[in-house]
KENU-914447 format. One line per field, with one value per residue (C-alpha): residue in one letter; x, y, z. Coordinates in Angstrom, 2 decimals. Each point is the difference from the previous one (the first is absolute). Layout:
REM residues N
residuo <- [A  ...];
u <- [X  ...];
v <- [Y  ...];
w <- [Z  ...];
//
This chain:
REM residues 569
residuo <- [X  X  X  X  X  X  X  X  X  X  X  X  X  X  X  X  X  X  X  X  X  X  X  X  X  X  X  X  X  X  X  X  X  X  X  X  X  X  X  X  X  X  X  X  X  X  X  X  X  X  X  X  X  X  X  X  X  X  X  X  X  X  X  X  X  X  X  X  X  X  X  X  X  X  X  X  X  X  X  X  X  X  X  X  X  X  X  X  X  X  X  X  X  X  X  X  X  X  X  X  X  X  X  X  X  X  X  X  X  X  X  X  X  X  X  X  X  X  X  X  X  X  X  X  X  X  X  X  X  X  X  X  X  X  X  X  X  X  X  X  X  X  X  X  X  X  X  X  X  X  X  X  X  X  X  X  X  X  X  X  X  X  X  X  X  X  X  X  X  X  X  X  X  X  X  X  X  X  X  X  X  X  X  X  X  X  X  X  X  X  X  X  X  X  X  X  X  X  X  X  X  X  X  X  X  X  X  X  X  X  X  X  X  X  X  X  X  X  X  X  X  X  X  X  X  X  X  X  X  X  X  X  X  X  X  X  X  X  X  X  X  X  X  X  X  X  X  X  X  X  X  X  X  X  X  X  X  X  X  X  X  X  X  X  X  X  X  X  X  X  X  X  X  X  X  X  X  X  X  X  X  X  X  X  X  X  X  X  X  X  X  X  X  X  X  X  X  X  X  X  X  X  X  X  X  X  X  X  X  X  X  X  X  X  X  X  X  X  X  X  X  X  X  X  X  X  X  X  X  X  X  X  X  X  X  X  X  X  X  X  X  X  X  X  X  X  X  X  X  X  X  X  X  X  X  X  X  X  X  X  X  X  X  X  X  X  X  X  X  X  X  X  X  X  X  X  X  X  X  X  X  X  X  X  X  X  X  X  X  X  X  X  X  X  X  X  X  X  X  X  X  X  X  X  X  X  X  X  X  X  X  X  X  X  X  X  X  X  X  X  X  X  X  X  X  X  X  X  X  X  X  X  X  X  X  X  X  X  X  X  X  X  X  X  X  X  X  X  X  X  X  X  X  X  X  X  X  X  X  X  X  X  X  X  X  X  X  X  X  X  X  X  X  X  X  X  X  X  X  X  X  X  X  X  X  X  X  X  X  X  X  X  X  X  X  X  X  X  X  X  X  X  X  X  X  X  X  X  X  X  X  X  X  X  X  X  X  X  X  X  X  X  X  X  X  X  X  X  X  X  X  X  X  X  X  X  X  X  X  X  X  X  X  X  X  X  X  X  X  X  X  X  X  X  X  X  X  X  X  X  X  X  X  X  X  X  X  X  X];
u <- [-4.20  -3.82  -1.02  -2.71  -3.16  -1.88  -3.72  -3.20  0.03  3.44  1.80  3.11  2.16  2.27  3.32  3.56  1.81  3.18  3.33  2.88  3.23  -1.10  2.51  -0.93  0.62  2.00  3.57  2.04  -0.24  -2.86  -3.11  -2.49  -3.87  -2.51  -2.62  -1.90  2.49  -1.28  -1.57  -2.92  2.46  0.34  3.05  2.40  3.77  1.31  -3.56  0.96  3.61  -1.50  -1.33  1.55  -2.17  0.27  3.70  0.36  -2.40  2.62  2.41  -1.27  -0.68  3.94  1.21  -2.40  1.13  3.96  -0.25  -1.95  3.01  2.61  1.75  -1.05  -3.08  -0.77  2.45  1.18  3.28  -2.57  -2.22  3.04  1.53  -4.18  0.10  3.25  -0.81  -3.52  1.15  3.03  -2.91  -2.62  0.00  -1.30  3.25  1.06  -3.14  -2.92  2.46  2.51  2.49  0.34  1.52  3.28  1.98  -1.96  3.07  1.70  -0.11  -3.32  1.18  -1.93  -0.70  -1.23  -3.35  1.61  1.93  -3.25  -1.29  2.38  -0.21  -3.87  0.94  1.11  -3.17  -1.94  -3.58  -1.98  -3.34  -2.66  -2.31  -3.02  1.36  2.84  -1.42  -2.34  3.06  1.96  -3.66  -0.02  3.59  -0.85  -3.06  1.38  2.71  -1.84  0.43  -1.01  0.96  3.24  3.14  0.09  1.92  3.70  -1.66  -2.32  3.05  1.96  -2.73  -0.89  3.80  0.27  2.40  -2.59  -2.87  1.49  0.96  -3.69  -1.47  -0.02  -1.72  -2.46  -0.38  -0.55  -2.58  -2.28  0.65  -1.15  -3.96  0.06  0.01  -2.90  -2.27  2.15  -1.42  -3.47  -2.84  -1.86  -1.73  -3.12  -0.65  2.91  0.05  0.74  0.50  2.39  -0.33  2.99  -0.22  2.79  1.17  0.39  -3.61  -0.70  -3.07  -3.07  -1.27  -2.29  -1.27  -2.01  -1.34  2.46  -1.40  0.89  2.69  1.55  -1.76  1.55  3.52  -0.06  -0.30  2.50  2.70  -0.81  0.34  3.47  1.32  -1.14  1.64  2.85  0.37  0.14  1.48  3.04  3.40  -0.23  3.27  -0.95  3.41  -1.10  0.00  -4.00  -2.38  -3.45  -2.93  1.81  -2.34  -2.37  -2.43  -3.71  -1.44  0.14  -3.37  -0.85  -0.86  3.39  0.36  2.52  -0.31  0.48  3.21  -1.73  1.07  2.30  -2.87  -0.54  3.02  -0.92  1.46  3.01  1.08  -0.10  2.05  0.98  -1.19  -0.60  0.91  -3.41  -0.32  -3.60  -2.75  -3.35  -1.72  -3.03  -1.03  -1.14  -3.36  1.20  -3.48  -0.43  1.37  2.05  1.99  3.78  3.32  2.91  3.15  2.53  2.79  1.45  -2.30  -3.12  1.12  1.25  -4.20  -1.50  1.76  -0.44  -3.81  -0.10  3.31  0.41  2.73  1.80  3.78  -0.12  -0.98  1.74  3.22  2.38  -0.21  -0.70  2.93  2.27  -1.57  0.38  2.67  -2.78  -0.83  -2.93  -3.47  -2.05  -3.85  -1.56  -3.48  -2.84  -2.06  -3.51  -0.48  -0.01  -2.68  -2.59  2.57  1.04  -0.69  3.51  3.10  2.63  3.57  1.55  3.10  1.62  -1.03  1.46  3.32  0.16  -1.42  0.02  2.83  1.03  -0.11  -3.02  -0.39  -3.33  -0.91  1.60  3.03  -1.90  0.64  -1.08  0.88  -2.23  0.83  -1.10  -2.56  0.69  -0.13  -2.72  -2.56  -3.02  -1.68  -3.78  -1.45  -3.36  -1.43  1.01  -0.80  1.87  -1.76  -0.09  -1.05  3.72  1.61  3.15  3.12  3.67  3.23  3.61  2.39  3.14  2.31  -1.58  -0.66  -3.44  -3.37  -2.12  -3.75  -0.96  -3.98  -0.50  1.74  3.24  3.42  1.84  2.74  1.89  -0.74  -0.35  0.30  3.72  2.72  2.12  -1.53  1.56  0.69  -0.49  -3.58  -0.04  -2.19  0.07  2.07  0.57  0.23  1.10  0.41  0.12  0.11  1.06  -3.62  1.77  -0.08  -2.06  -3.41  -2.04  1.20  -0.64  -3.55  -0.84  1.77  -1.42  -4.03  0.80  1.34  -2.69  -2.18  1.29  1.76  3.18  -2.48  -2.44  2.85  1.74  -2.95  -2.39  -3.14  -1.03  -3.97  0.49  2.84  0.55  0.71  1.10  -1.10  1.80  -2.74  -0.94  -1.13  1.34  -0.45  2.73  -0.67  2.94  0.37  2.14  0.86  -3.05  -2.45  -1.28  0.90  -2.01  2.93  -1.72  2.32  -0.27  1.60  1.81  2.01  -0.20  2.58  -0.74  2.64  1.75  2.58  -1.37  -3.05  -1.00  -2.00  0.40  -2.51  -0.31  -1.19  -2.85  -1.40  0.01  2.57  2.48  2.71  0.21  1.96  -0.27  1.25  0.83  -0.04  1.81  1.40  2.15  2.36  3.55  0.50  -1.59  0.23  -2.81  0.13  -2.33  0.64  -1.87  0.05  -1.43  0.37  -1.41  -0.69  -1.83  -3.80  -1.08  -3.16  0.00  1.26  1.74  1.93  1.79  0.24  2.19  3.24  -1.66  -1.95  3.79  1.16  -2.93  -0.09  3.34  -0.91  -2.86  2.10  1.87  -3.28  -0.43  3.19  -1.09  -3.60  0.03  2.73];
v <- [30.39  -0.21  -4.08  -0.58  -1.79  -1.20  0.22  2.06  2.13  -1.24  2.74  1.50  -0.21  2.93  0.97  0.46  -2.25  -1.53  1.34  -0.28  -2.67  -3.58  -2.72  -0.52  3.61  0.66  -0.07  3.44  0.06  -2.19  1.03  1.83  -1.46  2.55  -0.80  -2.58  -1.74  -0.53  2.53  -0.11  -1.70  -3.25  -1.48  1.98  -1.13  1.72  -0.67  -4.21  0.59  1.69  -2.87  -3.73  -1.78  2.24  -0.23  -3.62  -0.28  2.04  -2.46  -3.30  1.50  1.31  -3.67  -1.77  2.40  -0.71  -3.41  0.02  1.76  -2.04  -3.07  -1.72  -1.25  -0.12  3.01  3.42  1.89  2.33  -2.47  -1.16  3.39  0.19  -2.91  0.77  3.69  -1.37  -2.23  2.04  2.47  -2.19  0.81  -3.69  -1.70  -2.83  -0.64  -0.19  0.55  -2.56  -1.11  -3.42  -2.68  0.21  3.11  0.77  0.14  2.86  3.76  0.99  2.82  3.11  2.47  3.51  1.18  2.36  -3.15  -1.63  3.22  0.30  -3.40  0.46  3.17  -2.53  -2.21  0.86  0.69  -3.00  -0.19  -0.15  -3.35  -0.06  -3.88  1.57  3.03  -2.41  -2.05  3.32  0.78  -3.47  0.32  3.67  -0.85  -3.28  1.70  2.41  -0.48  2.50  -1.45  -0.08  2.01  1.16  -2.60  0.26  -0.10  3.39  1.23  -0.14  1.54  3.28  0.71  3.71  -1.85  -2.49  2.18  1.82  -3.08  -1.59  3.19  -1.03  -3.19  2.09  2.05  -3.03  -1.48  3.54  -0.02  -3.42  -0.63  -3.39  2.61  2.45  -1.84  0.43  3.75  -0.72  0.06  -3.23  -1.57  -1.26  -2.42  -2.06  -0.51  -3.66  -1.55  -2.30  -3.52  -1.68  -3.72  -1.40  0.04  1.97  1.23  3.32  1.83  -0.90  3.05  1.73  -2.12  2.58  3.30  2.90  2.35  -2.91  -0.87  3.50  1.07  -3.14  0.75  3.33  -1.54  -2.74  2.68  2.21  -3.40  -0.22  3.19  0.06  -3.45  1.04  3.71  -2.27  -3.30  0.74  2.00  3.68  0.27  -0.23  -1.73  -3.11  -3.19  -0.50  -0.49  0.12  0.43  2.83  0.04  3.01  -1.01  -0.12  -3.74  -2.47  -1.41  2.41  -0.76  0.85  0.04  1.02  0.27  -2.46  -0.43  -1.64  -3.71  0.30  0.32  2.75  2.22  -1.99  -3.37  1.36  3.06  -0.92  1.14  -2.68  -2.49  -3.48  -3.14  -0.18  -2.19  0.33  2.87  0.86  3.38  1.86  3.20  2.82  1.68  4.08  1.81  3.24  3.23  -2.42  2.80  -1.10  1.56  0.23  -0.62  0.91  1.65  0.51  3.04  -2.14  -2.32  3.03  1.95  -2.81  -1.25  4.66  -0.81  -2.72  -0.98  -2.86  -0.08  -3.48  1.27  -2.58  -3.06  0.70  2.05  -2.48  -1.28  3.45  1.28  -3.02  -0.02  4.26  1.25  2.28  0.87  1.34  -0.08  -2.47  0.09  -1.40  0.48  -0.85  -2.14  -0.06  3.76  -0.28  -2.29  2.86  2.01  -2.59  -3.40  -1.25  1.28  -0.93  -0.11  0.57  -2.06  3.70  0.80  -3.01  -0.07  4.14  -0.70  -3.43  -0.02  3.90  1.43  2.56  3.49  0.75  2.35  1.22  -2.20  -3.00  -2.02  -3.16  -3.06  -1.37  -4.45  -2.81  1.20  -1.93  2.31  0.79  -1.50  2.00  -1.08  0.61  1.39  -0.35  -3.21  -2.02  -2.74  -2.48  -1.24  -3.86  -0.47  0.80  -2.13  -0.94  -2.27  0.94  -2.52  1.33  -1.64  0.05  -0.35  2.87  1.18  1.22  -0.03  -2.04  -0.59  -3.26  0.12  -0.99  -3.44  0.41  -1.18  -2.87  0.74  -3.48  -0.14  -4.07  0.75  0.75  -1.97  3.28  1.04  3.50  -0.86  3.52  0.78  3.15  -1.05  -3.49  -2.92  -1.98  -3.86  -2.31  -3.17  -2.75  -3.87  -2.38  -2.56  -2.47  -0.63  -0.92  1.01  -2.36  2.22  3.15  -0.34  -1.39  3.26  2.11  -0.89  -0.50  4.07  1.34  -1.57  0.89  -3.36  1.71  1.61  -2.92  -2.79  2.39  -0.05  2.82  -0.28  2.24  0.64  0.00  -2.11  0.88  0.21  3.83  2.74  3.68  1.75  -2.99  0.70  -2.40  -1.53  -1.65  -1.43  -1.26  -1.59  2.45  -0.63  -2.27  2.47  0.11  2.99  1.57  1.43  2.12  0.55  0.80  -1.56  2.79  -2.10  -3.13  -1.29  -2.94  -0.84  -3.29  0.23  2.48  -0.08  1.40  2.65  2.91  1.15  3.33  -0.05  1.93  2.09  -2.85  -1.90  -1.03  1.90  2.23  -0.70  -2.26  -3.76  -1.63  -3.95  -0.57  -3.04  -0.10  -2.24  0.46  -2.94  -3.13  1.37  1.19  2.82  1.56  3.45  1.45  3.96  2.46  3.53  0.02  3.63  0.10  0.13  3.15  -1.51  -1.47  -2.59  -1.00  3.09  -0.61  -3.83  0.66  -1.34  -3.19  -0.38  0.37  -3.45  -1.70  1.17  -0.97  -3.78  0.10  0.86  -3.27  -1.40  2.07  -1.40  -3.56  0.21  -0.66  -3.21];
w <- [-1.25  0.07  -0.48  -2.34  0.91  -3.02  -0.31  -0.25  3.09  1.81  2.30  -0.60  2.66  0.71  2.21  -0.72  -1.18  2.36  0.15  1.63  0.07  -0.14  -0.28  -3.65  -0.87  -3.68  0.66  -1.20  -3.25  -0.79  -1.39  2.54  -0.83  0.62  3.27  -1.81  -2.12  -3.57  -2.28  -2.75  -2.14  2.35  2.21  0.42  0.06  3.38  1.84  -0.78  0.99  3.33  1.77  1.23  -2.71  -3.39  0.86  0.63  -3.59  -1.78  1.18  -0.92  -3.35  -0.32  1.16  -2.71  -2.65  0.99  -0.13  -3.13  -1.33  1.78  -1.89  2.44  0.93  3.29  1.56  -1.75  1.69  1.29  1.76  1.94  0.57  1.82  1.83  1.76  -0.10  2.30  1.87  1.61  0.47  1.39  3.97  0.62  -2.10  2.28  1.18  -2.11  -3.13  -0.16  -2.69  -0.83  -2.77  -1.63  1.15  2.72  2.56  -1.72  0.90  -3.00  -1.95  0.86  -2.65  0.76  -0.79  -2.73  -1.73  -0.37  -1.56  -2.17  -1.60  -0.17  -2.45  -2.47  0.00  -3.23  0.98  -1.19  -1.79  3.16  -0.61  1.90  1.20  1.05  1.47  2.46  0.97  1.08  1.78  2.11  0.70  1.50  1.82  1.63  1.22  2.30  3.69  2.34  3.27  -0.42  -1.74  -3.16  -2.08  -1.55  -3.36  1.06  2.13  -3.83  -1.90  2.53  -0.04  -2.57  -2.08  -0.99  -0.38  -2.41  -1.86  0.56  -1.45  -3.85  0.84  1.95  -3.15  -1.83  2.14  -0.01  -3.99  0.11  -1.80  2.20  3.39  -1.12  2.27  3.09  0.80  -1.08  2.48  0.68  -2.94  0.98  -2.75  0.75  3.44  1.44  3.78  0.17  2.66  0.59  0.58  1.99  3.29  2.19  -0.56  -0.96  2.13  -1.46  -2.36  1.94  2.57  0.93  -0.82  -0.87  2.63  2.77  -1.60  0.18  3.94  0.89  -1.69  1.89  3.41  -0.67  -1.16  3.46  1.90  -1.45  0.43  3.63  0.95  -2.24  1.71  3.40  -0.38  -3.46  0.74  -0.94  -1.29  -4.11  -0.84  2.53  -2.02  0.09  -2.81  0.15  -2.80  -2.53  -2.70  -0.61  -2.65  1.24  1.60  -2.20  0.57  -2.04  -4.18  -2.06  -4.00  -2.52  -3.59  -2.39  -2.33  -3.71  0.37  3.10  2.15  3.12  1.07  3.75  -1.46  -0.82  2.59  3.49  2.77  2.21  -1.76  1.53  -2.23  -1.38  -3.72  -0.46  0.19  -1.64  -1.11  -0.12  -1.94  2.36  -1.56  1.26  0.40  -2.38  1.63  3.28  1.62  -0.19  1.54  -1.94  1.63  -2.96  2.14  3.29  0.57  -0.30  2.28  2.57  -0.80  1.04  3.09  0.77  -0.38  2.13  2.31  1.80  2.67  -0.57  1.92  2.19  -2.22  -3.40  1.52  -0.03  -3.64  -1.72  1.99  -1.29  -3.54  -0.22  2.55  1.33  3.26  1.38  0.50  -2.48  -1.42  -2.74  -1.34  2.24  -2.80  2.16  -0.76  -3.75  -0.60  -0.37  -2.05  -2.53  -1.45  -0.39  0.02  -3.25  0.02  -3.13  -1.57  -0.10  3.35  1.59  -1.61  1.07  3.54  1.77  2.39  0.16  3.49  -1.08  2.26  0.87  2.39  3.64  -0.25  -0.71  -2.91  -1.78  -2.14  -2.69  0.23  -0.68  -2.75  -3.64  -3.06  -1.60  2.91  0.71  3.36  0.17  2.81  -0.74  -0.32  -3.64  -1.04  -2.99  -2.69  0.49  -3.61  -0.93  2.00  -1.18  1.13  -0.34  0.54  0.73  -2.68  1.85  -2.74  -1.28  2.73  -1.77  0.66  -2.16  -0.50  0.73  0.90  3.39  -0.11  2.09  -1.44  1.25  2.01  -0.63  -3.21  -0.82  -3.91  0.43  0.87  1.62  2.70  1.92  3.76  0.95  0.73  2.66  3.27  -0.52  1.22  -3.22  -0.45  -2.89  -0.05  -2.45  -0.21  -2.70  0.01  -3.04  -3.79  -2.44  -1.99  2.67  2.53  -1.57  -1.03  3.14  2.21  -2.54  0.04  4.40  0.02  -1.06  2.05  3.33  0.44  1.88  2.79  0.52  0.10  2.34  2.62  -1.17  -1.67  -2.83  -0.67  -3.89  -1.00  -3.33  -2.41  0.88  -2.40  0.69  1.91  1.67  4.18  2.21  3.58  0.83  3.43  2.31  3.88  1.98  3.65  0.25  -1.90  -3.44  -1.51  -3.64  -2.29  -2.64  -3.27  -3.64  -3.08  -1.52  -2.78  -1.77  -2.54  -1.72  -2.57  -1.87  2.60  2.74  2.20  3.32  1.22  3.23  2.20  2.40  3.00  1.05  3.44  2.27  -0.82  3.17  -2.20  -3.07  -2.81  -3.16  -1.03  -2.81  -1.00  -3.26  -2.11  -2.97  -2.08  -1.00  -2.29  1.66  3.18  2.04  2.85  2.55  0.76  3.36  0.09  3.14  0.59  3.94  2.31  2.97  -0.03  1.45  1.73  3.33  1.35  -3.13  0.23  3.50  -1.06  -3.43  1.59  1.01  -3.35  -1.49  1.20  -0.72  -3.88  -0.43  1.48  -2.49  -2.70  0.04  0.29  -3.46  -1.64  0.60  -1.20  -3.41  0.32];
//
């Protein structure tokens, strides 16, 4: 397969393309793709069912479509014939896969790969909806884990049996008008970086130039493999992990395209993603004639890493030996020496769901594993630059979950306009408590005008430097005495409710703060009773000293939150 850079000028690189046995190779009797796995025409139906990720797609989509079918609505015969069928298969079952609730004592029954196929035969092939399409997609993509074994779920799906049943829905997703863009090459107009928010941060988006950036990527990765050829156990099967992913630094400037109202492909498809709720996006301006590589197949991936190897067999053994079942020697492509051959290099939705995770020959016995690169991302190396003019904010809605444009106001995570409230926030430790204050109308009015003006912080020992009343948007000190020492506490209102029988507001904190999180002081009426309701969602700052201090700061916010509950009496 020859890849296809894109733009007036751009070489052609040329070799053969790999062969040989991989651990992904077709079964007997499946469908052999040709070296580069799709054709003019598109995807191709055996090149999806011959990698990890078009598999596991092909799967989602069969379970969604069996349960549509099912009578019942939340598990079809065949989606418990697969979750048996996985977990007997998983290798970690009993460790990291555990059964639990009613029945979880007796012997699971354990259905063969070929039972499972057969009641997939019997699923009618459903009518592919571009919502439902993207929810197989995120289910496929969050799924991928290179550092360790393949799961029971992609144990189920590589078996022949299950190929061959997986095949119509693979003929269904190349048929598909919603996948045409999958093998197309990048499309300059419509490419977006995407910042998440939240914590853990994310490394800054090019902190510095992309030449550095790469030169010092190189060294870093030579470091490794040294200290790893010295200091980890040579034996590949040796339960160690180190850094397994093979995309280029990401210091560097990444963008995706753009999905109409559903915002950038980034939002959406990210491999080991962190519990982030809140990002914002910029569009990329691509300069005429930019010099891109096309990864669309395994081929690509193997020409580039022939071009320029990398020897990472010390560092990245262990997990692509546990994640592939190969042994052997390792490289990957040595990013630093493309810079004056391309501008960026694009991997397509096709090309991901073909490649990432296949053991991939390359040249005298070595071999290589594309991970850890989202679909669809195109990293620039050359310097890029987003346009700050289109700036635009984006909120997870997790009973969606969706992504939503929102501006660049952040959503409230505790939500003070609604009396539920989900105690399951990922990252944070999560606190509600509530007090009954009294009855009556005298009460109420006089709670309701004190909320909103900060009354349950300053009668609780802190001093505010606008007391209120609080407007969303509204930037905050708060300013409290901790251990002796007056500490600023910058926040944001991010809600206000003000209603005939609820009112209170919530406020973020912001880079400074002792902690990270958000609170929310709330009252409300049932009948002719009045309550206070104090809400927090509380991580660890990531500065210093606040960071090595969280434990501490833990017993003193819950003394302060009595304090809270007794403020507005």
């Amino acid at each position: 397969m020859t890849p296809t850079p894109t733009g007036p000028g751009a070489p052609t690189p040329d070799g053969p393309t790999p062969d040989g046995p991989t651990p992904d190779d077709p079964t007997p009797g499946d469908p052999t793709p040709d070296d580069d796995g799709r054709d003019a025409a598109g995807l191709r139906p055996d090149a999806l069912l011959a990698g990890p990720r078009g598999r596991r797609l092909c799967l989602e989509l069969a379970d969604m479509a069996a349960t549509a079918a099912s009578n019942n609505p939340h598990r079809s015969e065949f989606g418990m014939a697969r979750f048996h069928a996985a977990y007997a298969l998983d290798p970690d079952r009993g460790q990291s896969v555990v059964l639990f609730g009613p029945g979880a004592d007796a012997e699971p029954p354990t259905p063969s790969p070929g039972e499972v196929a057969a009641l997939l035969e019997a699923v009618p092939l459903p009518t592919l909806a571009e919502t439902a399409l993207l929810t197989a997609l995120t289910a496929t993509v969050n799924a991928a884990r290179y550092w360790q074994k393949p799961d029971g779920d992609d144990v189920l799906a590589a078996s022949a049996e299950m190929r061959g049943a997986l095949h119509r829905f693979a003929r269904l997703l190349a048929d598909s008008p919603h996948t045409q863009w999958w093998t197309a090459p990048l499309d300059p107009a419509g490419q977006w970086a995407v910042s998440f928010v939240d914590d853990p941060p994310r490394p800054p988006v090019q902190s510095r130039g992309a030449a550095e950036t790469l030169k010092q990527w190189r060294l870093d990765v030579l470091e490794e493999e040294r200290r790893a050829a010295t200091d980890r156990p040579s034996d590949p099967a040796a339960n160690f992990s180190g850094t397994w992913w093979s995309r280029p630094p990401s210091g560097l400037v990444s963008s995706t395209r753009t999905m109409a109202d559903r915002g950038p492909v980034g939002l959406w498809l990210v491999e080991d993603r962190f519990s982030e709720e809140e990002a914002t996006t910029e569009q990329l301006s691509v300069p005429a004639g930019a010099r891109i590589f096309e990864i669309d197949s395994p081929g690509a991936w193997a020409q580039l890493c022939r071009e320029h190897p990398l020897e990472v067999t010390a560092s990245k053994q262990h997990d692509w030996y546990r994640t592939t079942g190969r042994t052997g020697p390792w490289v990957m492509p040595d990013w630093s020496c493309f810079r004056d051959k391309y501008d960026a290099v694009h991997l397509t939705m096709g090309g991901y769901l073909a490649t990432a995770g296949v053991a991939i020959p390359v040249d005298d016995g070595c071999a290589s594993v594309l991970a850890g690169w989202d679909p669809d991302a195109t990293f620039w190396l050359s310097d890029a630059s987003p346009d700050t003019s289109t700036h635009q904010g984006w909120l997870l809605d997790q009973e969606g979950p969706a992504w939503m444009l929102q501006g660049s106001r952040p959503r409230s995570l505790t939500t003070p306009a609604r009396s539920d409230w989900s105690l399951t926030h990922n990252g944070y430790r999560v606190s509600h408590e509530a007090a009954l204050l009294g009855t009556g109308d005298a009460l109420w009015q006089r709670v309701c005008a004190d909320v909103l003006c900060w009354k349950v912080k300053t009668r609780s020992g802190f001093t505010v430097n606008a007391p209120g009343p609080v407007s969303a948007g509204d930037r905050v000190n708060v300013t409290a005495a901790l251990f002796g020492v007056k500490v600023v506490e910058p926040v944001e209102v991010v809600a206000v409710v003000d209603t005939p029988d609820r009112v209170g507001f919530s406020y973020r904190t912001l880079p400074g703060h002792p902690v990270s999180g958000e609170e929310a002081f709330i009252v409300h009426r049932v009948g002719d009773e009045v309550h206070v309701s104090i809400r927090s969602l509380t991580r660890a700052a990531p500065q210093q000293p606040w960071h090595a201090l969280f434990p501490l700061l833990m017993l003193v916010q819950r003394l302060v939150r009595r304090r809270y509950l007794r403020a507005l009496r």
